[in-house]
ROKERO-601247 format. One record per residue (C-alpha): residue number from 0; residue in three letters; chain; x, y, z. Coordinates in Angstrom, 1 decimal. Each point is the difference from the previous one (the first is absolute). Layout:
<recs>
> resi | resn | chain | X | Y | Z
> NUM | Ala | A | X | Y | Z
...
</recs>
This chain:
<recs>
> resi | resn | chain | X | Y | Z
> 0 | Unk | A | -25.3 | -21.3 | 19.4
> 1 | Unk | A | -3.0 | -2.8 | -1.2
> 2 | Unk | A | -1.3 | 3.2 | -1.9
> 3 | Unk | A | 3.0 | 0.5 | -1.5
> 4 | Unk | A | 1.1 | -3.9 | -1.4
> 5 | Unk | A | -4.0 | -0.6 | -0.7
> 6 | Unk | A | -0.9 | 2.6 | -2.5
> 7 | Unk | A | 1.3 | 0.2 | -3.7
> 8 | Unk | A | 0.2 | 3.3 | -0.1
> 9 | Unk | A | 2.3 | 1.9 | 2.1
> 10 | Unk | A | -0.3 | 3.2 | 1.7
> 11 | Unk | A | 2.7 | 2.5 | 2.1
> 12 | Unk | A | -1.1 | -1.7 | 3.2
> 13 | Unk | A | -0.2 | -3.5 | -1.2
> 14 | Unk | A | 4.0 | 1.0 | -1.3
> 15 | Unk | A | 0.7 | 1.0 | 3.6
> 16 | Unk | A | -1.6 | -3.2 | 1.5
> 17 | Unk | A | 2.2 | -1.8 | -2.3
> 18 | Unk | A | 3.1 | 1.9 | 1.4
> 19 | Unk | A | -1.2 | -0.6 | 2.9
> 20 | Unk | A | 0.2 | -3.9 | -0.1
> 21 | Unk | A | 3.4 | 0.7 | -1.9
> 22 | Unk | A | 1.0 | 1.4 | 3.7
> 23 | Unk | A | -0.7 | -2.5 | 1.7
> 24 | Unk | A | 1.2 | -2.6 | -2.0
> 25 | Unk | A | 3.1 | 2.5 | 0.3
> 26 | Unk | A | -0.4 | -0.4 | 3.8
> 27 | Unk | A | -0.2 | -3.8 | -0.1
> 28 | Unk | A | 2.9 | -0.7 | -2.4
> 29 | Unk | A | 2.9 | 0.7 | 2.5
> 30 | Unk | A | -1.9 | -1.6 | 3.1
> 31 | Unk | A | 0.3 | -3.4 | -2.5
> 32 | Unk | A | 3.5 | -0.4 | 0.5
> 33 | Unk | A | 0.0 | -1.1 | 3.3
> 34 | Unk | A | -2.7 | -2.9 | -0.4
> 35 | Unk | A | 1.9 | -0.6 | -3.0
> 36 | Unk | A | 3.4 | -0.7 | 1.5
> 37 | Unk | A | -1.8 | -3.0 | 2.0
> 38 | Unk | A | 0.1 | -1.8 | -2.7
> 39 | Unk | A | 3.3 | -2.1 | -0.2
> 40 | Unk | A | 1.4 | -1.6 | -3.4
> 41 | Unk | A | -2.1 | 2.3 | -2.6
> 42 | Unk | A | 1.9 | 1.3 | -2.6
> 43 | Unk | A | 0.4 | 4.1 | 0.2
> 44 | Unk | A | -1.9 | 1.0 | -3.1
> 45 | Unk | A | -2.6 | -1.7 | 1.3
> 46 | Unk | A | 0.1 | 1.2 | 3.1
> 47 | Unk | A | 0.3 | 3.8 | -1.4
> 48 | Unk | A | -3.0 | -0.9 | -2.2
> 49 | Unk | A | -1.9 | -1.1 | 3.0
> 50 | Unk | A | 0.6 | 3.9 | 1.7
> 51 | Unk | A | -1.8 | 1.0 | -3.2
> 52 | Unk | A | -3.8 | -1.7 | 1.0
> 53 | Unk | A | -1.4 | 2.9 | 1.3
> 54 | Unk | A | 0.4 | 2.0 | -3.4
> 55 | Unk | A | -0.8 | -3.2 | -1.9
> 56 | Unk | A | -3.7 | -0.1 | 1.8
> 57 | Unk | A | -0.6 | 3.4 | -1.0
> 58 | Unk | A | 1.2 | -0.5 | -3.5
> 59 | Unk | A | -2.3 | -3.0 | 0.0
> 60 | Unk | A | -3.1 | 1.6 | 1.0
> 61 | Unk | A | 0.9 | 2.8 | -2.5
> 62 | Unk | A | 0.0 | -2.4 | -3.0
> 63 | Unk | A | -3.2 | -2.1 | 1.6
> 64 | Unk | A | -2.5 | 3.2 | 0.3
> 65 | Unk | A | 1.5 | 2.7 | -2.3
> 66 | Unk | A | 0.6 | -2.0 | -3.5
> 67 | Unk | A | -2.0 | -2.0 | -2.2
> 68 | Unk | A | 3.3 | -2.9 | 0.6
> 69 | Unk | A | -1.4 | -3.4 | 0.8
> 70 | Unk | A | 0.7 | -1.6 | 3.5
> 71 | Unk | A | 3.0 | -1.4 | -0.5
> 72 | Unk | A | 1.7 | 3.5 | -1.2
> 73 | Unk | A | 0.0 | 1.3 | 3.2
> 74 | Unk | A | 2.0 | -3.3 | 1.6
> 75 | Unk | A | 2.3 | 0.7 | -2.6
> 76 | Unk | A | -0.3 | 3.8 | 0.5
> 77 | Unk | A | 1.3 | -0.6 | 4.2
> 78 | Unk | A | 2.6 | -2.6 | -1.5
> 79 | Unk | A | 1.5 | 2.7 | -2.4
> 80 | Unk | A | 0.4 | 2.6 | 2.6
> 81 | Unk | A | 1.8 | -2.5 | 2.3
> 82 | Unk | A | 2.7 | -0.7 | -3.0
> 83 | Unk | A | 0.1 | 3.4 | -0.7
> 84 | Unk | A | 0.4 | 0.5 | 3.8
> 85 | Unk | A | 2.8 | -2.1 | 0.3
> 86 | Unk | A | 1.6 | 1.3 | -3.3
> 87 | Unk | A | 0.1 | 3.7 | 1.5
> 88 | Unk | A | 1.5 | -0.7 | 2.7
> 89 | Unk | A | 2.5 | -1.8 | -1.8
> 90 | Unk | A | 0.5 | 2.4 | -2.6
> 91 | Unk | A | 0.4 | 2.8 | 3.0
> 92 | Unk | A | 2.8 | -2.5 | 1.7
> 93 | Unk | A | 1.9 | -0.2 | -3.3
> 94 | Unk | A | -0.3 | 3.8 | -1.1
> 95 | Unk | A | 1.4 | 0.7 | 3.7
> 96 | Unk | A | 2.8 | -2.6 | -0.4
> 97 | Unk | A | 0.9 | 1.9 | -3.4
> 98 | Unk | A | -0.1 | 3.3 | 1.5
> 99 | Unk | A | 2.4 | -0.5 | 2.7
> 100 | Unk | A | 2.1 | 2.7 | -0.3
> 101 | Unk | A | -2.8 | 2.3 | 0.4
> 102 | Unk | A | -0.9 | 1.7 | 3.2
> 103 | Unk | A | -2.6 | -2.3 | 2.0
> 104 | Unk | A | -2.9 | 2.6 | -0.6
> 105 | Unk | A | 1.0 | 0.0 | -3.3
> 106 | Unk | A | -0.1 | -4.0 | -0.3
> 107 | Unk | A | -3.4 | -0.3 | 1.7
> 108 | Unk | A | -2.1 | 3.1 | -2.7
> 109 | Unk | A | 1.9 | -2.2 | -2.8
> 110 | Unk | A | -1.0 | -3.7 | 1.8
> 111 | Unk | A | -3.6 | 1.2 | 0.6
> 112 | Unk | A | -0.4 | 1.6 | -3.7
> 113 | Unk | A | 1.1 | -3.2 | -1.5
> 114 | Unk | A | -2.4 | -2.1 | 2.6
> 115 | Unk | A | -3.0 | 1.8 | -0.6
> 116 | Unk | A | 0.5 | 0.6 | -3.6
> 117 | Unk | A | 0.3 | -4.0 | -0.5
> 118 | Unk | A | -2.8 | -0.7 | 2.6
> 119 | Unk | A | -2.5 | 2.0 | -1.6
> 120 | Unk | A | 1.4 | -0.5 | -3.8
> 121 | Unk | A | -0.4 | -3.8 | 0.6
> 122 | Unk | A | -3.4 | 0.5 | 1.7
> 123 | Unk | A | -1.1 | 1.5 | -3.0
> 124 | Unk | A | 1.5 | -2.2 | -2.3
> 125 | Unk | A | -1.9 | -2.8 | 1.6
> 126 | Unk | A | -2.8 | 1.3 | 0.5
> 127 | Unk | A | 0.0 | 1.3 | -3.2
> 128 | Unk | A | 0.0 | -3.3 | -2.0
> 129 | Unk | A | -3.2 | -1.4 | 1.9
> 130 | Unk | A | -3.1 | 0.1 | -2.3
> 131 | Unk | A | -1.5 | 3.0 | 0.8
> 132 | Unk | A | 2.6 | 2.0 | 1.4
> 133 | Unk | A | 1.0 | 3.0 | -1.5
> 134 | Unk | A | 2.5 | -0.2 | -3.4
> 135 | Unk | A | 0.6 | 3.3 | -0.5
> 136 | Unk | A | 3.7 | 0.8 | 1.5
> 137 | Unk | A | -1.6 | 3.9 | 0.8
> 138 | Unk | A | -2.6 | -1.6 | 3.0
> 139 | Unk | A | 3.2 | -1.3 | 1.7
> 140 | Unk | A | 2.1 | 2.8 | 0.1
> 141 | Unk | A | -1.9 | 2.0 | 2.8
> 142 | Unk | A | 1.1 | -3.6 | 2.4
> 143 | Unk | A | 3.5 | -0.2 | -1.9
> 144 | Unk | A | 0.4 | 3.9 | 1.0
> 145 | Unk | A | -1.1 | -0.5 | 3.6
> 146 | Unk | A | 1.8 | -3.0 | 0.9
> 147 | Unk | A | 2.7 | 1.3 | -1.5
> 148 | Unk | A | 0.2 | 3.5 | 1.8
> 149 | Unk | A | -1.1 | -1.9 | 3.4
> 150 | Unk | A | 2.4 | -2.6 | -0.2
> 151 | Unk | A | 2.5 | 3.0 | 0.9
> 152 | Unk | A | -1.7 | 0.2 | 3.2
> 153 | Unk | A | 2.5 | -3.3 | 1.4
> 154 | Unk | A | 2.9 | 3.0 | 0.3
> 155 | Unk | A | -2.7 | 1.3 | 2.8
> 156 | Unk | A | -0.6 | -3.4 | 1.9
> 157 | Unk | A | 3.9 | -0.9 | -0.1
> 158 | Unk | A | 0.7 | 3.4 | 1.8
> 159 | Unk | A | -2.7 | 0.0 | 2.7
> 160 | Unk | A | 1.2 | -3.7 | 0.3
> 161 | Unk | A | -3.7 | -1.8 | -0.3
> 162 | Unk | A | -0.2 | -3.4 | 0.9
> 163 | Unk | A | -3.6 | -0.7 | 0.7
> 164 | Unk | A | -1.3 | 2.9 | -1.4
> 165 | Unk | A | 0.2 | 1.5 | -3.1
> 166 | Unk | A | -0.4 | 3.2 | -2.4
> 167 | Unk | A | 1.0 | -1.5 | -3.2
> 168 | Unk | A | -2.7 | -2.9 | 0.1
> 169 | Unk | A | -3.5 | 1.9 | 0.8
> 170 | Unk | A | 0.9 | 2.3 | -2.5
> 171 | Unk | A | 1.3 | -1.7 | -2.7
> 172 | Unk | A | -3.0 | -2.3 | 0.5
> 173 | Unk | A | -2.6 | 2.6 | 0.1
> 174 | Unk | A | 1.3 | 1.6 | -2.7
> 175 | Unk | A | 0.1 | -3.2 | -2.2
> 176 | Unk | A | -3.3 | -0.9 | 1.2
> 177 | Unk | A | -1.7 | 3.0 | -1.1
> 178 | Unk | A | 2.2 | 0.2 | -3.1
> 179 | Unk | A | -1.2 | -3.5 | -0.9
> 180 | Unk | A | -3.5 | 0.4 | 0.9
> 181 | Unk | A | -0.1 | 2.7 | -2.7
> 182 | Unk | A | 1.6 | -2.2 | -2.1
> 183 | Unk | A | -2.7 | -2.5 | 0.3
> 184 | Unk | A | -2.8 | 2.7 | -0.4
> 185 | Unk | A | 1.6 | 0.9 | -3.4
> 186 | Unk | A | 0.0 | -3.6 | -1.1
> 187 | Unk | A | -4.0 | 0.1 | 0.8
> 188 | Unk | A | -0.7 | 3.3 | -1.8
> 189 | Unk | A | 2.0 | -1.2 | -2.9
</recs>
């Protein structure tokens, strides 16, 4: 995975390294909550933005080795995926709250949509509006798309019943990763 976050250019393999640290990060972001619910008296945005680290270190060494950004982007690269973290899985709790009369299959594709379309969407919005990262609305609609289309993927872990584990977070992550690494690449060709 060095290969892969070194190297302006990126190739197939370097993309698949990349998903690959998206699964794991995947992996790790469930296995938070429990160290997480140690810690008495934080708030519980916080503490959902806290289950978000793994991601955020990946999205931070993304920004560090694959744009021309200066150091400080990437800090607030990690710190605008934990918002937009936090904001998806709000946005998933309120769409399911709407959509109560629905079935609960139903409820969870509609919850996870909405999460992952306002996780990535903010991602990219933030991301966006760094110095070098890319303007044009077209680089972030292959992330927007994925997130999007992943965040379904919550319908699966609610009815397998995943507590430590997950589907929905290595995927959506990889996919996002890649998505964003491409997104980056673009910016540098540009």
């Amino acid at each position: 995975m060095a290969e892969a976050i070194i190297s302006p250019d990126i190739s197939r393999n370097d993309l698949l390294k990349v998903a690959a640290g998206g699964v794991l990060s995947g992996i790790l972001t469930p296995l938070m909550v429990p160290l997480i619910d140690r810690i008495a008296g934080t708030p519980g945005d916080f503490r959902i933005a806290l289950v978000a680290i793994p991601f955020a270190v990946l999205v931070f060494i993304l920004i560090r080795r694959l744009s021309a950004n200066p150091w400080w982007a990437a800090w607030i690269a990690a710190t605008v995926t934990l918002i937009a973290f936090v904001a998806a899985v709000n946005a998933a709790i309120f769409v399911d709250g709407q959509a109560d009369n629905a079935a609960k299959a139903a409820r969870n594709v509609m919850s996870g949509l909405a999460g992952g379309f306002i996780g990535s969407g903010l991602m990219a919005l933030g991301i966006a509006l760094l110095p070098a990262g890319p303007r044009a609305a077209a680089a972030w609609l292959p992330m927007l798309a994925t997130g999007t289309v992943a965040g379904a993927l919550l319908a699966l872990d609610n009815a397998l019943d995943l507590d430590l584990t997950s589907v929905l977070y290595p995927v959506w992550q990889a996919g996002v990763a890649a998505m964003l690494a491409l997104a980056l690449r673009r910016a540098k060709l540009s």
